[in-house]
PDB file of N, H, CA, C and O in Angstrom:
ATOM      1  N   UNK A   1      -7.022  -9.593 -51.268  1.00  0.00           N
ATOM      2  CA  UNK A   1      -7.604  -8.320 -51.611  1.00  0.00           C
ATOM      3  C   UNK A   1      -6.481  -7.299 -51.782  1.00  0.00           C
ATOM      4  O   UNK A   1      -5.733  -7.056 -50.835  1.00  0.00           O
ATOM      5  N   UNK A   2      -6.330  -6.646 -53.061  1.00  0.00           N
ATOM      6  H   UNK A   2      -6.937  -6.844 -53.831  1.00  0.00           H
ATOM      7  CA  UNK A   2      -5.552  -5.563 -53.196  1.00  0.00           C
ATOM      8  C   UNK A   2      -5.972  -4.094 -52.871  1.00  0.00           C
ATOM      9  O   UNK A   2      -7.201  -4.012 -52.889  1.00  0.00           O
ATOM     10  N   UNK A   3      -5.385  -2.948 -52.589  1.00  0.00           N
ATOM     11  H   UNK A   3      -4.387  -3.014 -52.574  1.00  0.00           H
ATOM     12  CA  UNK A   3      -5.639  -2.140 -52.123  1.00  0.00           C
ATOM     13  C   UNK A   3      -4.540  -1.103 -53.215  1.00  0.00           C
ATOM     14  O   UNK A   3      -3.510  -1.359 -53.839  1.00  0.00           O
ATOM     15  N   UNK A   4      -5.293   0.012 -53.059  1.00  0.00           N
ATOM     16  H   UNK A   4      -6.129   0.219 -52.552  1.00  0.00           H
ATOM     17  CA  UNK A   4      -4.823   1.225 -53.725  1.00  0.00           C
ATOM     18  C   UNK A   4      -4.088   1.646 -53.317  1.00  0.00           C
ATOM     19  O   UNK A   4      -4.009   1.393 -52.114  1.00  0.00           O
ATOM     20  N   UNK A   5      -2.979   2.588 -53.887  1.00  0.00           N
ATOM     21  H   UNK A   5      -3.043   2.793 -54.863  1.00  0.00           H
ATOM     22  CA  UNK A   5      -2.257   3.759 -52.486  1.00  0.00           C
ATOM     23  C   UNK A   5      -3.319   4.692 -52.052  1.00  0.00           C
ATOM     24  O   UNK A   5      -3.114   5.143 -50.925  1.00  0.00           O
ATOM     25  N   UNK A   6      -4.334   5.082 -52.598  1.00  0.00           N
ATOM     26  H   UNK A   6      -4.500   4.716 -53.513  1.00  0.00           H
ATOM     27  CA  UNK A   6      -5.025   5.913 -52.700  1.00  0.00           C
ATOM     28  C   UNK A   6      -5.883   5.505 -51.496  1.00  0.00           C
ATOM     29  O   UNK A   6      -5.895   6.191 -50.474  1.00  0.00           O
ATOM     30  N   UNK A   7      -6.691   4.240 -51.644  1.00  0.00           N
ATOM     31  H   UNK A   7      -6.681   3.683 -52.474  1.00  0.00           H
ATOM     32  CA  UNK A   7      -7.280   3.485 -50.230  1.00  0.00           C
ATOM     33  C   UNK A   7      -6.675   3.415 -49.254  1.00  0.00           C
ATOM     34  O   UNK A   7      -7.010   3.844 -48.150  1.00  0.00           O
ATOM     35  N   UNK A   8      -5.117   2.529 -49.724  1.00  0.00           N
ATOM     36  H   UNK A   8      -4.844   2.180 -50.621  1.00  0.00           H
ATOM     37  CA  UNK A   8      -3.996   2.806 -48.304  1.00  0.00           C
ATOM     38  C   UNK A   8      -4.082   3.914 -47.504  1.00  0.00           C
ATOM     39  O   UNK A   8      -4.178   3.702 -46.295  1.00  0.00           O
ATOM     40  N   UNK A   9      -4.067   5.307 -47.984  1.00  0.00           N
ATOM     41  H   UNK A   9      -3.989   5.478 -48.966  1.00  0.00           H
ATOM     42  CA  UNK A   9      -3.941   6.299 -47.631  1.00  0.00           C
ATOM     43  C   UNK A   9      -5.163   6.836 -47.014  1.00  0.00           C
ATOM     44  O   UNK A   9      -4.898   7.650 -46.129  1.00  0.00           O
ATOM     45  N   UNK A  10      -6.373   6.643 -47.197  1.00  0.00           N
ATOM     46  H   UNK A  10      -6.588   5.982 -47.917  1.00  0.00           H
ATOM     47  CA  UNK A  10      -7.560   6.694 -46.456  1.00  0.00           C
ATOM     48  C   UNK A  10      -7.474   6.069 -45.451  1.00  0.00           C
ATOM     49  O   UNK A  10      -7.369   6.777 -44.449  1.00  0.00           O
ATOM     50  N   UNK A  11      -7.473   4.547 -45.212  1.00  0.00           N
ATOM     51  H   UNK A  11      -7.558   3.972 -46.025  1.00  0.00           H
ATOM     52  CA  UNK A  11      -7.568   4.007 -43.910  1.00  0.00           C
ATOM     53  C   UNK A  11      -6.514   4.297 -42.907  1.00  0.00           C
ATOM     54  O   UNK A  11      -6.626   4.292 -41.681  1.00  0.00           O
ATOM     55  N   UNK A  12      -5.024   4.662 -43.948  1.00  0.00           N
ATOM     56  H   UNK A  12      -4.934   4.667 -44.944  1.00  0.00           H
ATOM     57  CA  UNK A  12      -4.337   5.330 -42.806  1.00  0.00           C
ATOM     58  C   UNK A  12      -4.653   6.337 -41.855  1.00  0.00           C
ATOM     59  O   UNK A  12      -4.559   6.410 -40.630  1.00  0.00           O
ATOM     60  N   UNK A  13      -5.117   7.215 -42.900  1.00  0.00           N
ATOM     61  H   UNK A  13      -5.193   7.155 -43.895  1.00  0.00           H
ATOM     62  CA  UNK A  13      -6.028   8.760 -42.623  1.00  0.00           C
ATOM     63  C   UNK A  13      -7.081   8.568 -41.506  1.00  0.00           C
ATOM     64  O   UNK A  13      -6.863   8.954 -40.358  1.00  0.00           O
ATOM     65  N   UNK A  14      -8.399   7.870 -41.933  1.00  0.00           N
ATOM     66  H   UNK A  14      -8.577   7.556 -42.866  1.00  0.00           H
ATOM     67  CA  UNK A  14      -8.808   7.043 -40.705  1.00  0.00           C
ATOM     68  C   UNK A  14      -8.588   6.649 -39.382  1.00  0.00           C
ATOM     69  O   UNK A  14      -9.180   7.191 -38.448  1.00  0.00           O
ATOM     70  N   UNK A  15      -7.737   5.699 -39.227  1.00  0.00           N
ATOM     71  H   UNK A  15      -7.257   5.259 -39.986  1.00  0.00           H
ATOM     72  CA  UNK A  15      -6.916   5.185 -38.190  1.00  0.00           C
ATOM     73  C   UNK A  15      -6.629   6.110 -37.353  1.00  0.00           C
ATOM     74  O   UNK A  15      -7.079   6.170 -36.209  1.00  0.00           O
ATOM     75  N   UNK A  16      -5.649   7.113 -37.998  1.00  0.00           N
ATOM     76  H   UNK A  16      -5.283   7.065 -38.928  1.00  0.00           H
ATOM     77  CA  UNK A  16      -4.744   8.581 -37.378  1.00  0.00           C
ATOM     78  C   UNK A  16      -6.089   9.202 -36.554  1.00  0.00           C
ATOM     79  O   UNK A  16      -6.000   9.289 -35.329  1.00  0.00           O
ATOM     80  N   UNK A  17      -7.498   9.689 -37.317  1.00  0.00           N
ATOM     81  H   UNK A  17      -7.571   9.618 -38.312  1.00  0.00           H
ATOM     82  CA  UNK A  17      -8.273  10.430 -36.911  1.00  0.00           C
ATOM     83  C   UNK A  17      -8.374   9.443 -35.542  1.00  0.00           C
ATOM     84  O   UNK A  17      -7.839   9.660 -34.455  1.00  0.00           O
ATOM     85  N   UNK A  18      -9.264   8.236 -35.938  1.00  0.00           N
ATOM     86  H   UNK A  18      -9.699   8.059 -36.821  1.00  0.00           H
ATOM     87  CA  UNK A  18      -9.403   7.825 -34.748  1.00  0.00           C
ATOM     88  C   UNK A  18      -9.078   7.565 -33.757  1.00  0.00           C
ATOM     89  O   UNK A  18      -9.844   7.406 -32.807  1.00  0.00           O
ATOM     90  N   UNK A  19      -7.632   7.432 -33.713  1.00  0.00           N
ATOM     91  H   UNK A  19      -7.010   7.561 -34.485  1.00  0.00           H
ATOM     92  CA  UNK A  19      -6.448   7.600 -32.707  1.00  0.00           C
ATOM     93  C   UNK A  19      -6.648   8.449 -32.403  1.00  0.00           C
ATOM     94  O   UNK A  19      -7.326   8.409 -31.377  1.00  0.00           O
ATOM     95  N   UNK A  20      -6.350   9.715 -32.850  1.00  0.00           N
ATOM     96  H   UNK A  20      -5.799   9.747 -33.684  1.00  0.00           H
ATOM     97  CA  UNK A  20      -6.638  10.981 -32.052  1.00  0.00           C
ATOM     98  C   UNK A  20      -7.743  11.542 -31.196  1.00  0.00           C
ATOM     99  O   UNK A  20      -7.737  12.140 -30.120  1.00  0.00           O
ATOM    100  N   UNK A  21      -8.897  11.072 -32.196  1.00  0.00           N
ATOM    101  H   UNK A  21      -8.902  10.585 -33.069  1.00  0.00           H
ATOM    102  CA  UNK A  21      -9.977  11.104 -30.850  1.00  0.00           C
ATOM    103  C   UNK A  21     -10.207  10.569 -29.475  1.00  0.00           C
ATOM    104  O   UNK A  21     -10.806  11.028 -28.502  1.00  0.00           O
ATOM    105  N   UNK A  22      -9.553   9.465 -29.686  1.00  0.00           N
ATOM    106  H   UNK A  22      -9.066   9.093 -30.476  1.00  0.00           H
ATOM    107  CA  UNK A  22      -9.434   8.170 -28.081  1.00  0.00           C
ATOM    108  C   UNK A  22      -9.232   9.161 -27.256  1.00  0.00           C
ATOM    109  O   UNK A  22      -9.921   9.676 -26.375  1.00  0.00           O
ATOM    110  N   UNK A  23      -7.305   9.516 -28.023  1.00  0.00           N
ATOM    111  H   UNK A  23      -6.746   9.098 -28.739  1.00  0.00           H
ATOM    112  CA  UNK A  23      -6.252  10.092 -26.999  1.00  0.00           C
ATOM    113  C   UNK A  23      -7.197  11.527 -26.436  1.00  0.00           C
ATOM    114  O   UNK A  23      -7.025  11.927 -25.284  1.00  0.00           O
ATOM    115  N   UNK A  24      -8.122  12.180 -27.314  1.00  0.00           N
ATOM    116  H   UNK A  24      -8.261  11.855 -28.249  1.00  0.00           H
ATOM    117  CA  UNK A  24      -8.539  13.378 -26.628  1.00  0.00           C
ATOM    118  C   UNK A  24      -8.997  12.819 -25.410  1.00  0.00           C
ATOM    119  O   UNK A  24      -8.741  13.102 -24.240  1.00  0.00           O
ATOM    120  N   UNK A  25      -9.694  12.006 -25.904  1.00  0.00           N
ATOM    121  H   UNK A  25      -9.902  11.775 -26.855  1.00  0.00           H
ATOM    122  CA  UNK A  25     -11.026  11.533 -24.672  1.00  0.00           C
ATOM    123  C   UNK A  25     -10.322  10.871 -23.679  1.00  0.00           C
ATOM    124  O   UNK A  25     -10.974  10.427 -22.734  1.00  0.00           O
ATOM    125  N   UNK A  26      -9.332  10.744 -23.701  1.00  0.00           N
ATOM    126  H   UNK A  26      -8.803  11.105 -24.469  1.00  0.00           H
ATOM    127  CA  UNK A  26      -8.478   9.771 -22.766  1.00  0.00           C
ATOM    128  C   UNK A  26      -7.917  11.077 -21.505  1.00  0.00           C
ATOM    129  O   UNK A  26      -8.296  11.263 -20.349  1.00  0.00           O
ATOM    130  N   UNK A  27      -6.742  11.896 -22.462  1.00  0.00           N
ATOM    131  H   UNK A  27      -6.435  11.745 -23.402  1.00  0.00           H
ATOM    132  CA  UNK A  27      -6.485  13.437 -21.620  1.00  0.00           C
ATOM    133  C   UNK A  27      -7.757  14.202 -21.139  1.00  0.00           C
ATOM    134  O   UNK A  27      -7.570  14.225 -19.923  1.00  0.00           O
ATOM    135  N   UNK A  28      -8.920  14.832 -21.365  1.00  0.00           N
ATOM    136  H   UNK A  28      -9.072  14.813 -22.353  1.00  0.00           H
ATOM    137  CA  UNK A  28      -9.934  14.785 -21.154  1.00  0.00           C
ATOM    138  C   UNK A  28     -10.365  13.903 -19.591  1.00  0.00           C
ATOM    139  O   UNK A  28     -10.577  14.475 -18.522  1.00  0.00           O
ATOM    140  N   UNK A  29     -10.399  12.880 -19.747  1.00  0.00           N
ATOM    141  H   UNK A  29     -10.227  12.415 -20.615  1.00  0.00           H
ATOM    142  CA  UNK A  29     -10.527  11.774 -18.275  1.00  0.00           C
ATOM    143  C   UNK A  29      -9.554  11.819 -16.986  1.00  0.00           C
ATOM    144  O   UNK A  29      -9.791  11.614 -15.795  1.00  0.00           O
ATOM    145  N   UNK A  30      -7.954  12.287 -17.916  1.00  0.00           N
ATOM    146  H   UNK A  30      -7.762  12.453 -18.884  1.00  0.00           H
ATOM    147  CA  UNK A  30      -7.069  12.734 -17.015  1.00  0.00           C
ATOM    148  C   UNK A  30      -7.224  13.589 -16.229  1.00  0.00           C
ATOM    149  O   UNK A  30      -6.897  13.512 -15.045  1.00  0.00           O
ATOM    150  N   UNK A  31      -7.894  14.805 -16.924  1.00  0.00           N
ATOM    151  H   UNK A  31      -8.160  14.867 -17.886  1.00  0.00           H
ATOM    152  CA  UNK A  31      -7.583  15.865 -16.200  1.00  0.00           C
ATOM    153  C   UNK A  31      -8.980  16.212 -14.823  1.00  0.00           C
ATOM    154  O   UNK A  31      -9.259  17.214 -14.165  1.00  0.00           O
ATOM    155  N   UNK A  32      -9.417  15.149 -14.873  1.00  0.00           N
ATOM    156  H   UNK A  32      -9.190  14.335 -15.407  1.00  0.00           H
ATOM    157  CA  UNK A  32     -10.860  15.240 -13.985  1.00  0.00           C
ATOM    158  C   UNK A  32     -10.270  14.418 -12.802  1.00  0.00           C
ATOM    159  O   UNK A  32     -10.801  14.699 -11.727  1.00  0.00           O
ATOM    160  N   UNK A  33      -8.990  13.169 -12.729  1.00  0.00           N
ATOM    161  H   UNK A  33      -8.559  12.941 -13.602  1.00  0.00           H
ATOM    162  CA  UNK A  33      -8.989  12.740 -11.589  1.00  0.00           C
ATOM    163  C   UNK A  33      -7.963  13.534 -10.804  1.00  0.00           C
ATOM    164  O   UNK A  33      -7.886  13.081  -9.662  1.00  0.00           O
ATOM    165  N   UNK A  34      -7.283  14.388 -10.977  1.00  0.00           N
ATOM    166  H   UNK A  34      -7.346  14.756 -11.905  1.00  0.00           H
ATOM    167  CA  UNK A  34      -7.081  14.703  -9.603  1.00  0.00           C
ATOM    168  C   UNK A  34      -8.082  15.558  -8.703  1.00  0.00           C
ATOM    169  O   UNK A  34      -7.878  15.542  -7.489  1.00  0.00           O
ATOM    170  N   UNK A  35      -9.112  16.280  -9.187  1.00  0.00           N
ATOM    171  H   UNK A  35      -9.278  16.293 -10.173  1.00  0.00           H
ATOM    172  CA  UNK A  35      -9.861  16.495  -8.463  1.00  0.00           C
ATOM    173  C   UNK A  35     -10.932  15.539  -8.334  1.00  0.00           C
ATOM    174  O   UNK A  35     -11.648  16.062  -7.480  1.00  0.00           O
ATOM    175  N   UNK A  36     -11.521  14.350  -8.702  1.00  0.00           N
ATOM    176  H   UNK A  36     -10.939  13.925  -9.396  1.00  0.00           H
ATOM    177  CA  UNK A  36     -12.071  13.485  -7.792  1.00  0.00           C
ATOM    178  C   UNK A  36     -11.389  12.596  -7.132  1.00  0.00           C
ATOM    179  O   UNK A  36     -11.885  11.638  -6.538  1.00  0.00           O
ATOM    180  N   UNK A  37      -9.635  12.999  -7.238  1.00  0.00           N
ATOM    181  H   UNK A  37      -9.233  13.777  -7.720  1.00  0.00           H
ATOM    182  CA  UNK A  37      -8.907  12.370  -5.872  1.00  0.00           C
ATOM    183  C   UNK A  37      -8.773  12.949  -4.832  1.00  0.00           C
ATOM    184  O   UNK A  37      -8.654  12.355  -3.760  1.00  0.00           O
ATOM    185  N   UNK A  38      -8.769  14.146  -4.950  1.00  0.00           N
ATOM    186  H   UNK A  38      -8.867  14.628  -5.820  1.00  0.00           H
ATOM    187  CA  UNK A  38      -8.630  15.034  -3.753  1.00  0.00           C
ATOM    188  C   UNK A  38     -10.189  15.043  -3.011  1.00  0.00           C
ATOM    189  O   UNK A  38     -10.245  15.093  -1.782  1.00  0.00           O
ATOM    190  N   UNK A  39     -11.719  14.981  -4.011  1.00  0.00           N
ATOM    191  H   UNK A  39     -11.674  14.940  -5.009  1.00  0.00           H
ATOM    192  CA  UNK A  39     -12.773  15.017  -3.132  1.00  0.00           C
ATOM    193  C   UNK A  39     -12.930  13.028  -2.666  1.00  0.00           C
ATOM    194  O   UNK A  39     -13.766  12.760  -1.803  1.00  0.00           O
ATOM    195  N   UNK A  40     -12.392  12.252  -3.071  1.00  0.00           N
ATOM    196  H   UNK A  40     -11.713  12.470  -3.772  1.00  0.00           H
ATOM    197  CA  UNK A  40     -12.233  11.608  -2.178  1.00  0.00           C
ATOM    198  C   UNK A  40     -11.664  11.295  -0.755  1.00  0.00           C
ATOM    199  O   UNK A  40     -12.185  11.021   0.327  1.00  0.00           O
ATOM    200  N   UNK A  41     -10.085  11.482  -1.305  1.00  0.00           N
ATOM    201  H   UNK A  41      -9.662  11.704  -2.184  1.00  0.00           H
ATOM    202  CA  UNK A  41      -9.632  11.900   0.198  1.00  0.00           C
ATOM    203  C   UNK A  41     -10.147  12.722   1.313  1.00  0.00           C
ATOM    204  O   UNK A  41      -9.678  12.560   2.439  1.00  0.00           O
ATOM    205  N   UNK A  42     -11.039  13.555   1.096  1.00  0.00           N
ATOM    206  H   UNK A  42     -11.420  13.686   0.181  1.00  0.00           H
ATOM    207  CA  UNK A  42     -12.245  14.744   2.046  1.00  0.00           C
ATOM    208  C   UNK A  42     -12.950  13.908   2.710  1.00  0.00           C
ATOM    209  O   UNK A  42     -12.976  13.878   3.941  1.00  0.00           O
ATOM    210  N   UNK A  43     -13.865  12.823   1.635  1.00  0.00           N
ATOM    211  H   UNK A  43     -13.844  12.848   0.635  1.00  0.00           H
ATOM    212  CA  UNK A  43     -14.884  12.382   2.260  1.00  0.00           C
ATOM    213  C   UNK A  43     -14.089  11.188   2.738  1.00  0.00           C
ATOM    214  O   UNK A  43     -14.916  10.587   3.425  1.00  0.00           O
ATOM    215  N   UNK A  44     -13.190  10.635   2.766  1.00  0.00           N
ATOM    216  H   UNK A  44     -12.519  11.123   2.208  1.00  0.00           H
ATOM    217  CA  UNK A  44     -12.899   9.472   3.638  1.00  0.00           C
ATOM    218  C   UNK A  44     -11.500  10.057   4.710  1.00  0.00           C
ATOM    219  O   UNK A  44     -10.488   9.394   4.935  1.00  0.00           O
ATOM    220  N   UNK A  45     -11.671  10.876   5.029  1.00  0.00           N
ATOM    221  H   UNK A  45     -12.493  11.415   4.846  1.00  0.00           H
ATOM    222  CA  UNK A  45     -11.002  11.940   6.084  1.00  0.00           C
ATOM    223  C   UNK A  45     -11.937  11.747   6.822  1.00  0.00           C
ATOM    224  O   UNK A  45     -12.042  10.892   7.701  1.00  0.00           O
ATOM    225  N   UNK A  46     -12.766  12.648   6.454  1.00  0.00           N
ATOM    226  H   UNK A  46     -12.680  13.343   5.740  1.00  0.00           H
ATOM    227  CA  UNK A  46     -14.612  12.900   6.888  1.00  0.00           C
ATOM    228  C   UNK A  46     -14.987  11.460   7.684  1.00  0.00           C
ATOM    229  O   UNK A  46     -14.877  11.538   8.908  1.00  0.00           O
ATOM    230  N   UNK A  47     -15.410  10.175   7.153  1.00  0.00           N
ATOM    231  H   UNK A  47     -15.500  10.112   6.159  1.00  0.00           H
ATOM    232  CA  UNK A  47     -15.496   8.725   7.348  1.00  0.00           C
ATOM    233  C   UNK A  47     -14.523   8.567   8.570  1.00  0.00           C
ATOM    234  O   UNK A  47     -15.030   8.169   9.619  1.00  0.00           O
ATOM    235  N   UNK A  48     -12.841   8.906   8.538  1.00  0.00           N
ATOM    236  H   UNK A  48     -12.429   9.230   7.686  1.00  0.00           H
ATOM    237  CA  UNK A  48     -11.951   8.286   9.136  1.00  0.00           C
ATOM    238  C   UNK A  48     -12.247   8.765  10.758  1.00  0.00           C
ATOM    239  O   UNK A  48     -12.455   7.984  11.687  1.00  0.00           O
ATOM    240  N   UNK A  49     -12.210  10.252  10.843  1.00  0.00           N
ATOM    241  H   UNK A  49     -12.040  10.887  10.089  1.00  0.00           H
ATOM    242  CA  UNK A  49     -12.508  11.122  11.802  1.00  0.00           C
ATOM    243  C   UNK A  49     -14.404  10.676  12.317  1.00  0.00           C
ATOM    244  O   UNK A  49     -14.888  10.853  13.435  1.00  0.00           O
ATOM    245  N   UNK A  50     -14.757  10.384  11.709  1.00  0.00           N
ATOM    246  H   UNK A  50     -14.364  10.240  10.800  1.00  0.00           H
ATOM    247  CA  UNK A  50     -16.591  10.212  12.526  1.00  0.00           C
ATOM    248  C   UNK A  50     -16.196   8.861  12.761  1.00  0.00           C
ATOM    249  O   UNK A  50     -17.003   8.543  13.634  1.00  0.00           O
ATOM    250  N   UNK A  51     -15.544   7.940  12.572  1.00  0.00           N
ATOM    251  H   UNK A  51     -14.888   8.198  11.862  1.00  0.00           H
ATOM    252  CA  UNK A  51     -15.824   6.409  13.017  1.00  0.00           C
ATOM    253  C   UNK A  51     -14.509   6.388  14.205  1.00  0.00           C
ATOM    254  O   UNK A  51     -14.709   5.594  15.124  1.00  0.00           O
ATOM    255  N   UNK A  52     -12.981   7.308  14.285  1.00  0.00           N
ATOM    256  H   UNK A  52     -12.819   7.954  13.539  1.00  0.00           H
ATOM    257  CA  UNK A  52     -12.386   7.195  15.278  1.00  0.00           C
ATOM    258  C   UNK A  52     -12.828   8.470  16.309  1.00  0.00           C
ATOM    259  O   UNK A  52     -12.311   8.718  17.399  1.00  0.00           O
ATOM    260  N   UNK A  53     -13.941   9.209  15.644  1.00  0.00           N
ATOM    261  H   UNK A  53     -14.361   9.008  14.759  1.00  0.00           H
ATOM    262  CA  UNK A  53     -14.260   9.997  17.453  1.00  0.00           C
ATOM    263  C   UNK A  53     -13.258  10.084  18.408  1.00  0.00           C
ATOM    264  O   UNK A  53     -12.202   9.796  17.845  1.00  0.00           O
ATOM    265  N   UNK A  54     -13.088  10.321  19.495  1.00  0.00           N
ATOM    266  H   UNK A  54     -13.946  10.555  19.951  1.00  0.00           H
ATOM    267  CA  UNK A  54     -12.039  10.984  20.332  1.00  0.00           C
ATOM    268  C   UNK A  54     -11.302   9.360  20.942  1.00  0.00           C
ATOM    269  O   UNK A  54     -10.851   9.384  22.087  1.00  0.00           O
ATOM    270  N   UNK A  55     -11.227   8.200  20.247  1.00  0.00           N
ATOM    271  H   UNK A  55     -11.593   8.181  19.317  1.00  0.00           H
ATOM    272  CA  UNK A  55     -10.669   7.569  20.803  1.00  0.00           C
ATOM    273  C   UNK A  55      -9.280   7.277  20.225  1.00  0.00           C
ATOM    274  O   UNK A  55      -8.499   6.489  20.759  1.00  0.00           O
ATOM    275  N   UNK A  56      -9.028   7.936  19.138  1.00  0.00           N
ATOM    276  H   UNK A  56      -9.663   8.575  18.705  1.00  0.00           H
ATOM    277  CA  UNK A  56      -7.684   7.743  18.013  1.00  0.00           C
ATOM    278  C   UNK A  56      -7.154   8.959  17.477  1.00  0.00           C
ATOM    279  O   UNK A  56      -8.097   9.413  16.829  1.00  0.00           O
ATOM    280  N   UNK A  57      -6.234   9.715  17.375  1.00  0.00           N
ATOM    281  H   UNK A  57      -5.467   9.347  17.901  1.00  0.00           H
ATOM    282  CA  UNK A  57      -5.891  10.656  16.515  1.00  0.00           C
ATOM    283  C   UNK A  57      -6.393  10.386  15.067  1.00  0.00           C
ATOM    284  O   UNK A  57      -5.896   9.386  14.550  1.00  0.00           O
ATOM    285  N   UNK A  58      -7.519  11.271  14.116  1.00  0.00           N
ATOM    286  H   UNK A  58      -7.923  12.084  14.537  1.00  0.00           H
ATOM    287  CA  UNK A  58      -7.738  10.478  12.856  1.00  0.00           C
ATOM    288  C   UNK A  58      -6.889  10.852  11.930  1.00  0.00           C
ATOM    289  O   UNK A  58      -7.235  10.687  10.761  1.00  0.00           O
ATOM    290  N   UNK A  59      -5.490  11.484  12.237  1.00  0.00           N
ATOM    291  H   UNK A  59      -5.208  11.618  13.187  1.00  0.00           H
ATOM    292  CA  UNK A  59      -4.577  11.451  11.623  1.00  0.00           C
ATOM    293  C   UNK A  59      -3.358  10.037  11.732  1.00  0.00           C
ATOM    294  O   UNK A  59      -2.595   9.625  10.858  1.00  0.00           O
ATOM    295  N   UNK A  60      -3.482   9.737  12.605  1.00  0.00           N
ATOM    296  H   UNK A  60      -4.101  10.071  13.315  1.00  0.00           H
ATOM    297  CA  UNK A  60      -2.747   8.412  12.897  1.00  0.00           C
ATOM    298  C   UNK A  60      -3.622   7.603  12.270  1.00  0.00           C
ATOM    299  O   UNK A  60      -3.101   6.920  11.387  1.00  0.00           O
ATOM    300  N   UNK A  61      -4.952   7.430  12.456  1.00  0.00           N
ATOM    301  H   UNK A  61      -5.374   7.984  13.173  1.00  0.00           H
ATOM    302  CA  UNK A  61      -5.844   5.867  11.732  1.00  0.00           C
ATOM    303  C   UNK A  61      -5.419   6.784  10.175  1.00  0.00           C
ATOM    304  O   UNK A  61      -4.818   5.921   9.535  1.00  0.00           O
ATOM    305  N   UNK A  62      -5.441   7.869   9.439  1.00  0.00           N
ATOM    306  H   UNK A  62      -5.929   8.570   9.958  1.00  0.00           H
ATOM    307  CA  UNK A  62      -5.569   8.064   8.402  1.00  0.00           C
ATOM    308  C   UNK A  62      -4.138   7.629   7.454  1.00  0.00           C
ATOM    309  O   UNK A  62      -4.184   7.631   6.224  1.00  0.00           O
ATOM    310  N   UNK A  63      -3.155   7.341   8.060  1.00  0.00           N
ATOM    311  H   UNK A  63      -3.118   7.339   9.059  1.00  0.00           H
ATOM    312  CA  UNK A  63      -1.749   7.110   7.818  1.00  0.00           C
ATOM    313  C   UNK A  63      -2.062   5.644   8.241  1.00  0.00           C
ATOM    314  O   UNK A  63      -1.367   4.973   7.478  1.00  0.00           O
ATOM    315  N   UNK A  64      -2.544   5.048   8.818  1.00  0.00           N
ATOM    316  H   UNK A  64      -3.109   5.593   9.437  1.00  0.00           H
ATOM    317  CA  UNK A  64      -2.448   3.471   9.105  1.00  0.00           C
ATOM    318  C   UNK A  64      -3.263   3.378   7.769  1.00  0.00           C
ATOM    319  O   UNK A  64      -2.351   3.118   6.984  1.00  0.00           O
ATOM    320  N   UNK A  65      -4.618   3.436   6.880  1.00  0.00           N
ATOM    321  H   UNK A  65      -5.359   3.647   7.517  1.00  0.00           H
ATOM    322  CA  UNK A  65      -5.220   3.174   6.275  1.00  0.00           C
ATOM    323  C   UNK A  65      -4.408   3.100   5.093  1.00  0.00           C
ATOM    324  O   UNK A  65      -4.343   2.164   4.296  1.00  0.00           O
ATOM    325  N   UNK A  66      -3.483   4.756   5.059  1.00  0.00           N
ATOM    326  H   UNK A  66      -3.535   5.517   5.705  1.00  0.00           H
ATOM    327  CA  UNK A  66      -2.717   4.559   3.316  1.00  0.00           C
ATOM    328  C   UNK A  66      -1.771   4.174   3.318  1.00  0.00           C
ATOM    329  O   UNK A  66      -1.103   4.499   2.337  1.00  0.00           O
ATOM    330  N   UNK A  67      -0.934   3.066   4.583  1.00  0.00           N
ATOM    331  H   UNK A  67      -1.477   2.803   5.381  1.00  0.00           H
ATOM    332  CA  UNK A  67      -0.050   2.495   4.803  1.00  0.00           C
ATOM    333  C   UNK A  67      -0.712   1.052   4.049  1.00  0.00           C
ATOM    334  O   UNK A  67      -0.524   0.808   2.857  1.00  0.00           O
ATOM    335  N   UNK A  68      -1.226   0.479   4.641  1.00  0.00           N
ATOM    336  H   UNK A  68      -1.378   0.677   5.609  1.00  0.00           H
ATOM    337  CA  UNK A  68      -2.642  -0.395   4.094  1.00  0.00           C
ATOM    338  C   UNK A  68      -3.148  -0.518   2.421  1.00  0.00           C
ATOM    339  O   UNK A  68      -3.107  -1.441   1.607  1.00  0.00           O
ATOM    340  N   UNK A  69      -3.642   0.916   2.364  1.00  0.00           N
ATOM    341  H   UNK A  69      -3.675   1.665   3.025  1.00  0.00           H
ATOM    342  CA  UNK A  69      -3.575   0.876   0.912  1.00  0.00           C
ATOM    343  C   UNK A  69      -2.033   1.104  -0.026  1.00  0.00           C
ATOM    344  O   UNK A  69      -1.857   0.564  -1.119  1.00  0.00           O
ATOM    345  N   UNK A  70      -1.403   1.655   0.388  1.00  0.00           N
ATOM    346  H   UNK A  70      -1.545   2.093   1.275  1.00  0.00           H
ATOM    347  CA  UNK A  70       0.104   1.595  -0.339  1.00  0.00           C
ATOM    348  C   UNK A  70       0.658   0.442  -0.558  1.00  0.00           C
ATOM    349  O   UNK A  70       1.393   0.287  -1.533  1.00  0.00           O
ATOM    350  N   UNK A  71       0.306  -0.880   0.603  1.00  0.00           N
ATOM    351  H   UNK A  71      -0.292  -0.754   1.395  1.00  0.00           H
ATOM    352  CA  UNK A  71       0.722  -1.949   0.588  1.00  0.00           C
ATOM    353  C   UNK A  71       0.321  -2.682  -0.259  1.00  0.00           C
ATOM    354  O   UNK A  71       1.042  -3.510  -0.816  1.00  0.00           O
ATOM    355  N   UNK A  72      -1.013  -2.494  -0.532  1.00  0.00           N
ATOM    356  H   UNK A  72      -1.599  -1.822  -0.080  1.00  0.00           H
ATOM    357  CA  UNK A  72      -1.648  -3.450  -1.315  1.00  0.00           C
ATOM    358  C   UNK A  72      -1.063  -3.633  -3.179  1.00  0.00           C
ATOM    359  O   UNK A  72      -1.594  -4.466  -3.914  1.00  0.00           O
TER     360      UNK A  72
END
């Protein structure tokens, strides 16, 4: 199948658009996780502190956990 410059130049055109839309939607997605990283970290603060109650600093279990998760 042969192609035009003229066609060439459309599907290039094409392509470009649609690339660009991803990337919006992509930055767009970026900019929402650091704040549903930070309201995670709250609620599993929240979690860390109600399940060690006064028998653990829940700053010490909270540093053992992202020691844990860092490792992984």
């Amino acid at each position: 199948m042969k192609l035009t410059k003229s066609q060439l130049k459309q599907i290039i055109k094409e392509e470009i658009e649609l690339y660009e839309a991803e990337g919006e939607e992509v930055l767009a997605a970026l900019e929402d996780v650091p704040a549903e990283a930070r309201s995670m970290a709250v609620k599993i603060k929240k979690e860390i502190e109600k399940m060690a109650g006064d028998r653990i600093d829940p700053e010490v279990l909270a540093q053992a956990v992202a020691a844990l998760v860092a490792a992984d």
